[in-house]
N, CA, C and O atoms as CSV, one atom per row, in Angstrom:
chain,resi,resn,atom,element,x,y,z
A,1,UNK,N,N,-19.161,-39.311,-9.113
A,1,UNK,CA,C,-18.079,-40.094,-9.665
A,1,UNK,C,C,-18.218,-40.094,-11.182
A,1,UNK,O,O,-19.318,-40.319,-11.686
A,2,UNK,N,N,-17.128,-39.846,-11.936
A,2,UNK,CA,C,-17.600,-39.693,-13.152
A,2,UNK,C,C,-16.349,-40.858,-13.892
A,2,UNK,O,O,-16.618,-41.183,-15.049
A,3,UNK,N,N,-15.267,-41.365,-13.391
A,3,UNK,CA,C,-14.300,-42.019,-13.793
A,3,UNK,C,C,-14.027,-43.455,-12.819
A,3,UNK,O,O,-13.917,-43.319,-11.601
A,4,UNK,N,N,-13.965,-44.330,-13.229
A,4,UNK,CA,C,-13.260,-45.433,-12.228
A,4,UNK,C,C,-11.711,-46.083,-12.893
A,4,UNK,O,O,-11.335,-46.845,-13.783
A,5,UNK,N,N,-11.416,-45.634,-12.327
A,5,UNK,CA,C,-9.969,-45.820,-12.509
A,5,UNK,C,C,-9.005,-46.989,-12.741
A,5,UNK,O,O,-9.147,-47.990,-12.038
A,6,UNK,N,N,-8.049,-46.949,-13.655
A,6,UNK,CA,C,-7.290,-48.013,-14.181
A,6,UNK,C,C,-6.883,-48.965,-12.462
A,6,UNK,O,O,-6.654,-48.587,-11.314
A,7,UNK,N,N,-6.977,-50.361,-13.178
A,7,UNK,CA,C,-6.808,-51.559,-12.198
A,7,UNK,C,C,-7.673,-51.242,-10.551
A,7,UNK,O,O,-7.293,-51.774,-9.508
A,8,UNK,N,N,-8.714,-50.402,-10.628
A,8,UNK,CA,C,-9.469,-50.389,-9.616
A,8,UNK,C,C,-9.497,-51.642,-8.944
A,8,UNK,O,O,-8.800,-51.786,-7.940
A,9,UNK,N,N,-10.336,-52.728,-9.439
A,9,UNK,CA,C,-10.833,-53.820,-9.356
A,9,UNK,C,C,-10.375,-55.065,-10.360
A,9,UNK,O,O,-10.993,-56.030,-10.810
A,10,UNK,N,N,-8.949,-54.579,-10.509
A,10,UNK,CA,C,-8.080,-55.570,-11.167
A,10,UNK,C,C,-8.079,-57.394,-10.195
A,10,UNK,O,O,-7.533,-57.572,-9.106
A,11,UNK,N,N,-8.544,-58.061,-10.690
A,11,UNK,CA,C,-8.669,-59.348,-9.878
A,11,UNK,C,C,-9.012,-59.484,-8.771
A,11,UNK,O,O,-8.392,-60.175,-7.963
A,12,UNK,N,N,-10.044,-58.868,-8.522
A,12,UNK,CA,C,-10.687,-59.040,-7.374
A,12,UNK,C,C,-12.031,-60.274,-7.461
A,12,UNK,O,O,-13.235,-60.124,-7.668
A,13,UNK,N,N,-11.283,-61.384,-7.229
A,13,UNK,CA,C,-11.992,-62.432,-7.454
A,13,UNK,C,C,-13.181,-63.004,-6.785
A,13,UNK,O,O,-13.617,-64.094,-7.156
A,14,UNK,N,N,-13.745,-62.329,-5.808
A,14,UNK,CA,C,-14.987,-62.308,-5.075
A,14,UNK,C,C,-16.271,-61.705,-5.866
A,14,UNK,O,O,-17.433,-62.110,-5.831
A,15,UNK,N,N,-15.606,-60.399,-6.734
A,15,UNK,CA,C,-16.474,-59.824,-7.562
A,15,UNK,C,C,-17.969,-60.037,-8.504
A,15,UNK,O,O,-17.570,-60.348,-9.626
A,16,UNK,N,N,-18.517,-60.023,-8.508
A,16,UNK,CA,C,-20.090,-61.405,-9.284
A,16,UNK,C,C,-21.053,-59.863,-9.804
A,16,UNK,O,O,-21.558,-59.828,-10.926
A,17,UNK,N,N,-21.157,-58.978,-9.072
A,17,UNK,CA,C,-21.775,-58.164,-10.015
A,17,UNK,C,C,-21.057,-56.538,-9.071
A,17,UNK,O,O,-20.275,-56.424,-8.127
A,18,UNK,N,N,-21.583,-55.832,-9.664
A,18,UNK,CA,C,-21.436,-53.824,-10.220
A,18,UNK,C,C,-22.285,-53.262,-10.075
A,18,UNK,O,O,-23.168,-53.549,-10.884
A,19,UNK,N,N,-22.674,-52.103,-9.015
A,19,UNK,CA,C,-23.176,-51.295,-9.839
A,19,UNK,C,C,-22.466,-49.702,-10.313
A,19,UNK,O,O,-21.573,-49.111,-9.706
A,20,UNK,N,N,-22.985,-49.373,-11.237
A,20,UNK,CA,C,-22.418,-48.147,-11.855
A,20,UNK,C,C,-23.088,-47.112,-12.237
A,20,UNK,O,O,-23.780,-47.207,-13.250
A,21,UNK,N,N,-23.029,-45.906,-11.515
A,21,UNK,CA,C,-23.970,-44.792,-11.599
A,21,UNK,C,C,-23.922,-43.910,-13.078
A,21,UNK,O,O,-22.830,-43.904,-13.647
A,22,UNK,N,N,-24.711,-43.394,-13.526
A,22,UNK,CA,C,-25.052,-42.985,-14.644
A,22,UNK,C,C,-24.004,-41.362,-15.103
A,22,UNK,O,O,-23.749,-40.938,-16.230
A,23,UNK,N,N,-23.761,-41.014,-14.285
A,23,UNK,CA,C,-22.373,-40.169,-14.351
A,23,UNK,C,C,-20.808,-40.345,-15.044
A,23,UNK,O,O,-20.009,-39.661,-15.684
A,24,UNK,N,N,-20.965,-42.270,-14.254
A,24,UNK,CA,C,-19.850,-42.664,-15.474
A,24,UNK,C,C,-19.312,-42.207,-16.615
A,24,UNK,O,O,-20.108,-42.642,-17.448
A,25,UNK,N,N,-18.254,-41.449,-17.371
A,25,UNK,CA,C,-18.144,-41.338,-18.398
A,25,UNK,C,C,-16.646,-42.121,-19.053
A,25,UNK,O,O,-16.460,-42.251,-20.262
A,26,UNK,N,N,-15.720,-42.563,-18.043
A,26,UNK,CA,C,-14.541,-43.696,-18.150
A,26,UNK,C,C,-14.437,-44.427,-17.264
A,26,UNK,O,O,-14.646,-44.364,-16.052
A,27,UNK,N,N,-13.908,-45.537,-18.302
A,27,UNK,CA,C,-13.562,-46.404,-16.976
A,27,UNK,C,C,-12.128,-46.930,-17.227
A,27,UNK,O,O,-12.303,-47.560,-18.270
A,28,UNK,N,N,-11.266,-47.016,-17.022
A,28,UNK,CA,C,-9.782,-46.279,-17.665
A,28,UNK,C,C,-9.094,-48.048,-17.442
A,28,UNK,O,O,-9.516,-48.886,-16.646
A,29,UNK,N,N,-8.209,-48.164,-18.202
A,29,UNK,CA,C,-7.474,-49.252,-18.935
A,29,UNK,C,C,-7.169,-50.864,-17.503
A,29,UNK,O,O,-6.426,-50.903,-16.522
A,30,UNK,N,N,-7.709,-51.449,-17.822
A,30,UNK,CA,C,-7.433,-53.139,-16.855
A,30,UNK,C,C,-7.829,-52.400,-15.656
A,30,UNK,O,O,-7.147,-52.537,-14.640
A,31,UNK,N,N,-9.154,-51.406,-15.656
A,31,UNK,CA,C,-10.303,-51.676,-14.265
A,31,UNK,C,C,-10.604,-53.069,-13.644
A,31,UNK,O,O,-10.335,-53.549,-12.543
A,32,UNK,N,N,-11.402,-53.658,-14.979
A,32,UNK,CA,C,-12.021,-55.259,-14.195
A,32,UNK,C,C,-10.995,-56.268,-14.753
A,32,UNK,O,O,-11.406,-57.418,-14.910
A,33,UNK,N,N,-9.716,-55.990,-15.073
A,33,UNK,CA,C,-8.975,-57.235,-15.593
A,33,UNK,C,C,-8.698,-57.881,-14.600
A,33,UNK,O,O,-8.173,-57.458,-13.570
A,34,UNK,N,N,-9.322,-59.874,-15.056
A,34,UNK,CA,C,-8.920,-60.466,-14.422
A,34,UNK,C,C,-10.380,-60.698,-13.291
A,34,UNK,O,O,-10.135,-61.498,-12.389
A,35,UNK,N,N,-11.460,-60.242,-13.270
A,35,UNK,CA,C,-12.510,-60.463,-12.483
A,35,UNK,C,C,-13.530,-61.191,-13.250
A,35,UNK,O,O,-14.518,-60.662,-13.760
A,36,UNK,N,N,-13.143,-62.792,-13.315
A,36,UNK,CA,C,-13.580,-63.642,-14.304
A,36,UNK,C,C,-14.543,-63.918,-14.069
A,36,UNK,O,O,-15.230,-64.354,-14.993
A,37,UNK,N,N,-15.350,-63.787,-12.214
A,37,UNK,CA,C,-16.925,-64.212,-12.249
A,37,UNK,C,C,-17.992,-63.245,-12.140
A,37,UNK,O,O,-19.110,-63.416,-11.653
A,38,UNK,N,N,-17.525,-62.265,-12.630
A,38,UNK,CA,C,-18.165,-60.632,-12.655
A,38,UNK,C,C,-19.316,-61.349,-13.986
A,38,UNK,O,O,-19.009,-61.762,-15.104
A,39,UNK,N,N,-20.687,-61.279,-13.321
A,39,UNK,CA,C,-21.692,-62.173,-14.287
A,39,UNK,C,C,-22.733,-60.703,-14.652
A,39,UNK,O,O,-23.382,-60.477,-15.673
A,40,UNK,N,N,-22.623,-60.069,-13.705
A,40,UNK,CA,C,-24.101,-58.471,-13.810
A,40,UNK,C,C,-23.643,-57.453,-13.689
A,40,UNK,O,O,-23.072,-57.458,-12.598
A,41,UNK,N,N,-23.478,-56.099,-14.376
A,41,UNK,CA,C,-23.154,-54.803,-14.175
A,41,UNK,C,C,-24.768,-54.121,-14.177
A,41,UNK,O,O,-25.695,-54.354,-14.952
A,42,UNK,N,N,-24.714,-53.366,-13.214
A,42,UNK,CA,C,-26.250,-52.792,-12.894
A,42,UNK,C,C,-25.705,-51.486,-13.761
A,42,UNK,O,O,-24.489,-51.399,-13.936
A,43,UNK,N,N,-26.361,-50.726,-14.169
A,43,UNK,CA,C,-25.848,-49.467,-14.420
A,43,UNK,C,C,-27.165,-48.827,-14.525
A,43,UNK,O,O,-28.153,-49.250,-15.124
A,44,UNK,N,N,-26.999,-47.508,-13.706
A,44,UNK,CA,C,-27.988,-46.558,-13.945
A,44,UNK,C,C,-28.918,-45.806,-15.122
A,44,UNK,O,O,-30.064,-45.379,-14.978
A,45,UNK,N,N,-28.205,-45.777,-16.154
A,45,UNK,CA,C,-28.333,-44.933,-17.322
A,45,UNK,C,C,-28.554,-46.175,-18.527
A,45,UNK,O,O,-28.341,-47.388,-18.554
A,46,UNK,N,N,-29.105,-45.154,-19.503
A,46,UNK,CA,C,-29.902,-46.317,-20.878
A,46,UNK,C,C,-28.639,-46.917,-21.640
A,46,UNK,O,O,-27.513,-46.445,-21.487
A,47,UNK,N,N,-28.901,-47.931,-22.424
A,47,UNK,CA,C,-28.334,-48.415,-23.451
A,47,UNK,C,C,-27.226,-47.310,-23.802
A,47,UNK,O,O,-26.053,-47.331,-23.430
A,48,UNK,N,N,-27.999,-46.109,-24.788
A,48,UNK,CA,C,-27.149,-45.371,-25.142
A,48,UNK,C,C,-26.334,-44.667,-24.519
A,48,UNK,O,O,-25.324,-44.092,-24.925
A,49,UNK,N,N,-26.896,-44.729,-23.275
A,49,UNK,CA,C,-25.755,-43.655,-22.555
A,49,UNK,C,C,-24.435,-45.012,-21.869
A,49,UNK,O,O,-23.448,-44.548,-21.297
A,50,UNK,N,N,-24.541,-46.406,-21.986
A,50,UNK,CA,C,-23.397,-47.026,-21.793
A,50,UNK,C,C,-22.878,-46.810,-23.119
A,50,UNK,O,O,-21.687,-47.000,-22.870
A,51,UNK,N,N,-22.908,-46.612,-24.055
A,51,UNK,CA,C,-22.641,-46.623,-25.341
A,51,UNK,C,C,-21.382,-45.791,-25.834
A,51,UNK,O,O,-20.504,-46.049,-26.658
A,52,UNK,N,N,-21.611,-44.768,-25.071
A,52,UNK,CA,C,-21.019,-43.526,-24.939
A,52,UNK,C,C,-19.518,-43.493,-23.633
A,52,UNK,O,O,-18.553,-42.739,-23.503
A,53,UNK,N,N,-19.941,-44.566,-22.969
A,53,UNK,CA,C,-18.734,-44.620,-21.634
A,53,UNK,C,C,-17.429,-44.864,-22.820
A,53,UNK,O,O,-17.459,-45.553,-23.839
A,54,UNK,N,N,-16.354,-44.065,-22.286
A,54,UNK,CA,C,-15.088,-44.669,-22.555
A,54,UNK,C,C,-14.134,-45.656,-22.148
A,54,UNK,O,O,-13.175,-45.563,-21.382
A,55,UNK,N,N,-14.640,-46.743,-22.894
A,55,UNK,CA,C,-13.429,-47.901,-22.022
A,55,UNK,C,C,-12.387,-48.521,-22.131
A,55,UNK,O,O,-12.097,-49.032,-23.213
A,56,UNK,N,N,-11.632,-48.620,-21.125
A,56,UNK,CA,C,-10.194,-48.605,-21.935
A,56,UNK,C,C,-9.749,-49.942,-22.239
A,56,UNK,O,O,-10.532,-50.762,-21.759
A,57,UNK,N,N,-8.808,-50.457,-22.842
A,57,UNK,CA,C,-8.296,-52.099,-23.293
A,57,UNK,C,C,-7.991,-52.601,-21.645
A,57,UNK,O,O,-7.613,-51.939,-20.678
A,58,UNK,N,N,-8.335,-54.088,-21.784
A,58,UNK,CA,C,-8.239,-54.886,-20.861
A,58,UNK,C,C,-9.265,-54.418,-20.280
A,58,UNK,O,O,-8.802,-53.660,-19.428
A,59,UNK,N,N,-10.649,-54.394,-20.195
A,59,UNK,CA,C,-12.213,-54.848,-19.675
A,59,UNK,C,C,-12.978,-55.947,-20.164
A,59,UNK,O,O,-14.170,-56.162,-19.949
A,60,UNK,N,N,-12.057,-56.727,-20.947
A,60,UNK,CA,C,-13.089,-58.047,-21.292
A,60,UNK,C,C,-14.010,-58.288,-20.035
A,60,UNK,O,O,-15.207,-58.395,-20.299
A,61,UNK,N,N,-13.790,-58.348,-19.241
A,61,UNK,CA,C,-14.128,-59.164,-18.012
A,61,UNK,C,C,-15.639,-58.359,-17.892
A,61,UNK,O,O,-16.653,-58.753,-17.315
A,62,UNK,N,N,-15.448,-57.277,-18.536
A,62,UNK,CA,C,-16.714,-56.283,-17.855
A,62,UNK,C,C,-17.888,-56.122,-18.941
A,62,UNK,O,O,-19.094,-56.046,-18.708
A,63,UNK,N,N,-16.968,-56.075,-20.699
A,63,UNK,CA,C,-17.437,-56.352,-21.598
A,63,UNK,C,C,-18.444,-57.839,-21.854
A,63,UNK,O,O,-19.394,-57.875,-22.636
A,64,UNK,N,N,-17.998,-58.950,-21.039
A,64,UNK,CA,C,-18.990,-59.956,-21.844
A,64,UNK,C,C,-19.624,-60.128,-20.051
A,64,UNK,O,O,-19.461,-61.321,-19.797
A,65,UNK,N,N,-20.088,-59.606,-19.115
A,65,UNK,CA,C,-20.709,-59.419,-18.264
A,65,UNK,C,C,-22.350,-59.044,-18.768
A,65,UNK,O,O,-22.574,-58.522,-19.860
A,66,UNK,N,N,-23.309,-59.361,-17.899
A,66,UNK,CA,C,-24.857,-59.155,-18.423
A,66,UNK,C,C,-24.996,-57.606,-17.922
A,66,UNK,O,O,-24.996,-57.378,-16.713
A,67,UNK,N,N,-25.113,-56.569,-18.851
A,67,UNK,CA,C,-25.533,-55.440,-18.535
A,67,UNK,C,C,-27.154,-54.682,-18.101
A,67,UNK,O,O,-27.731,-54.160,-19.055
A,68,UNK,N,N,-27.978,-54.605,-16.515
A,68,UNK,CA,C,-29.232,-54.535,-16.526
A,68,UNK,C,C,-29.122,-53.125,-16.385
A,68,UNK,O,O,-28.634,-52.610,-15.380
A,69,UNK,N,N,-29.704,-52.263,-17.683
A,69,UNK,CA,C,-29.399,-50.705,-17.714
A,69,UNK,C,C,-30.920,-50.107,-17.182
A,69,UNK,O,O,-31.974,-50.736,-17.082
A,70,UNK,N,N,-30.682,-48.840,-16.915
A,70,UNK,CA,C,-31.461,-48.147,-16.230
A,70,UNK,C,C,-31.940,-48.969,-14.415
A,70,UNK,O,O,-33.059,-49.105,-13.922
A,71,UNK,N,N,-31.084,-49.212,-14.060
A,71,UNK,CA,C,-31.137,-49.858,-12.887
A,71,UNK,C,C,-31.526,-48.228,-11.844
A,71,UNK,O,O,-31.099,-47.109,-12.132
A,72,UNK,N,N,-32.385,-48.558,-10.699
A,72,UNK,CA,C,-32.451,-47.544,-9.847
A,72,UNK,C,C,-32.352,-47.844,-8.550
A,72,UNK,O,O,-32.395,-46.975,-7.679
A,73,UNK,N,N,-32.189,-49.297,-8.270
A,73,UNK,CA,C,-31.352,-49.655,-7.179
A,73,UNK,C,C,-31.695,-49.467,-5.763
A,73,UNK,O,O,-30.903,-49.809,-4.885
């Protein structure tokens, strides 16, 4: 998987954490909009390599989420 796609997980209000494999390279416009108790994104890959994901407007929700990188799950 290298993309997750616009309004994937648009308000899906059960949502509390993610994980996200290190392949990621987008995650395309109001994915997590609206998934206000999204508290942990696990993600596979370092700092820098989230650094590098392309993300599109409307991910606040995913943006102020606690990111635990290099997760191996």
């Amino acid at each position: 998987m290298t993309s997750i796609g616009g309004a994937a997980f648009r308000y899906c209000s059960s949502l509390t954490s993610i994980t996200i494999p290190d392949s990621v390279t987008s995650i395309d416009y109001s994915a997590f909009s609206g998934c206000w108790i999204l508290e942990t994104v696990y993600y596979a890959g370092s700092e820098e390599d989230w650094q590098k994901i392309d993300i599109g407007s409307y991910n606040y929700c995913l943006t102020i989420a606690e990111i635990i990188y290099n997760y191996g799950g």
